[in-house]
Phi, psi and omega in degrees: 000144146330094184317107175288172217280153167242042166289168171256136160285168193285003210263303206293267180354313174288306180292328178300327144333291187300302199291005032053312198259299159342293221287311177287004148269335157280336169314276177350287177315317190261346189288002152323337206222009183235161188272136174324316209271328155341305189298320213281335178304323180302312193294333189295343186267314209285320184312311195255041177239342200280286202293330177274342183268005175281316171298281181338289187313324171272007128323292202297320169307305159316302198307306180305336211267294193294311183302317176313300216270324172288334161302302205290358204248317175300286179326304201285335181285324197269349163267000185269314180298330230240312177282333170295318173276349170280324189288343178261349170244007129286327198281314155309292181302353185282309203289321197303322202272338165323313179301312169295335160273331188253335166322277198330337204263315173307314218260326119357252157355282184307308190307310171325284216282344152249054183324346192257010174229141173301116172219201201195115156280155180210190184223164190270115179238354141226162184204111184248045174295172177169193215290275234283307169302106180256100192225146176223182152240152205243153149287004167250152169218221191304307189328324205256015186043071152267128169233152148332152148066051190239124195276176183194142201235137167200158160061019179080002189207183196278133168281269176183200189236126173321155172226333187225138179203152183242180172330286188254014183251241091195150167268171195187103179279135189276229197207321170310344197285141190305127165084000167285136172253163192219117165272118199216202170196150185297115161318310182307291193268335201062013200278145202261179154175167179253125175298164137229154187292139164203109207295318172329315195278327159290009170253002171237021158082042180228122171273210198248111135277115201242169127089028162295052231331147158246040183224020173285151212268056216202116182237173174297124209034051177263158202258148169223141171229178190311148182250146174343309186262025169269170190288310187270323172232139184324170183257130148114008176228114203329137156232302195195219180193139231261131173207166182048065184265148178218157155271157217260166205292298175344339209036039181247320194220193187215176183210183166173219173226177204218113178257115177292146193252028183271142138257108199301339218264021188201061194245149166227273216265124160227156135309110161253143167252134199291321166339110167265131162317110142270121188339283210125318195295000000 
C-alpha cells in the first residue's frame, strides 16, 4: 500500500495556529490566578511561538493583501479593454456615418448642379460588370418611379442609363460599356461628337471620342457633356474632357478619347433622373 502523504496540510496548519492562539488568550485571561512561576514557565514556551504566529499573520495579511490589489489590477484592466473596445466600435460608426455625410453631401452637389431635373437617390448594390458588359445595380425601383432609360449620375458626371427595374431595383447599363454611344458635345463651341464605351480602353481610363468634324472647335481638355440630339440623355451632363485628338485617315473628321470624370469601378452613392428625355414620338 501507498504511504499517505505526511506533509501538513494548509488547512491542518491553521487549525493548530487558532488552537495556539485559544491557548494564549486563556493564558492571558487567567493569569491572575496562576502562580509567577507557572506563567513565567508558560511564557518562555509560549512568547516565541506567540511571536511567529504574529510574523504569519502579517504574511499571510500581506499575501491577502496582495491578492486583493491583484484581483483589483484584473478588474480595472478588464474594464479598460472593455471600454477600449467600445470606444473602437464608436469610433467605426462615427468614420461609417461620416462617410455616409459626405455621400449625401455629394449627392447634394450634383443635385445643385443640375437644378432643372427632378432626381432620387440610391446606392450601388450589385455590381454584374463582366468581359463584355458594364452594369450595376441600384436600391431603388418602380416603387420608387424608377423607369427605363432614365439617366443616372454620380461623382459630378453621367453613369449610364437604366435598361431594367423591379419592384425595389433597377439595372443601369454605364456608358463604359463595349458599343454604347453617347451623343455629346464641347460645352465651349457646341460642336457635336460621340463617347463610345470601350471596356479595354477603360481600363487604362479613357473612352472612344469620335465622329468630329474636323474643323470643329473641340481641342485637347475641352469639357464635353451630353449633347442636345441625343435620343436617351439629357443636355447638359458632364461626361468628361477631350485628349489625344488627331484627325482621321478620312480627313472629314478627327477622333481621340475622352478621360470620364465617373470612376465606374467605385461607384456607391448615385442620382437617378426622374426627368425622361423627350423624344417628339
Amino acid at each position: 500500500m501507498k504511504n499517505k502523504d505526511s506533509r501538513i496540510r494548509p488547512k491542518h496548519f491553521l487549525l493548530v495556529l487558532i488552537g495556539l492562539c485559544l491557548i494564549l488568550i486563556i493564558v492571558s485571561t487567567v493569569s491572575s490566578t496562576v502562580n509567577n512561576g507557572v506563567r513565567n514557565v508558560i511564557n518562555t514556551v509560549l512568547m516565541p511561538m506567540q511571536r511567529g504566529l504574529n510574523q504569519v499573520g502579517g504574511f499571510l495579511s500581506g499575501e491577502i493583501e496582495s491578492v486583493a490589489e491583484l484581483k483589483r489590477v484584473q478588474d480595472e484592466n478588464t474594464a479598460l479593454q472593455e471600454e477600449v473596445e467600445f470606444l473602437r466600435a464608436e469610433n467605426t460608426q462615427y468614420q461609417l456615418q461620416l462617410a455616409e455625410l459626405e455621400q449625401y453631401r455629394e449627392l447634394l452637389d450634383m443635385k445643385e448642379q443640375y437644378p432643372d431635373y427632378d432626381t432620387v437617390g440610391a446606392h450601388v448594390i450589385g455590381n454584374n460588370s463582366g468581359n463584355w458588359n458594364k452594369t450595376v445595380l441600384i436600391d431603388r425601383g418602380s416603387n420608387d418611379g424608377i423607369q427605363v432609360n432614365m439617366n443616372v449620375i454620380a461623382q459630378g458626371g453621367l453613369v449610364g442609363i437604366v435598361t431594367s427595374v423591379t419592384l425595389n431595383s433597377a439595372t443601369v447599363r454605364m456608358i463604359a460599356d463595349d458599343g454604347c454611344n453617347v451623343g455629346a458635345m464641347s460645352v465651349l463651341s457646341k460642336d457635336s461628337c460621340i463617347v463610345t464605351g470601350n471596356l479595354e480602353l477603360y481600363e487604362e481610363g479613357k473612352l472612344r471620342l469620335e465622329k468630329i468634324d474636323k474643323d470643329a472647335d473641340i481641342q485637347d481638355d475641352y469639357k464635353i457633356v451630353t449633347g442636345n440630339t441625343s435620343s436617351l440623355y439629357l443636355p447638359g451632363i458632364l461626361i468628361g474632357y477631350a485628349q489625344e485628338l488627331q484627325i482621321d485617315a478620312n480627313h472629314l473628321t478627327k477622333s481621340g478619347y475622352l478621360v470620364p470624370v465617373v470612376d465606374f469601378n467605385h461607384l456607391d452613392a448615385v442620382l437617378v433622373i426622374t426627368t425622361l428625355k423627350e423624344t417628339g414620338e
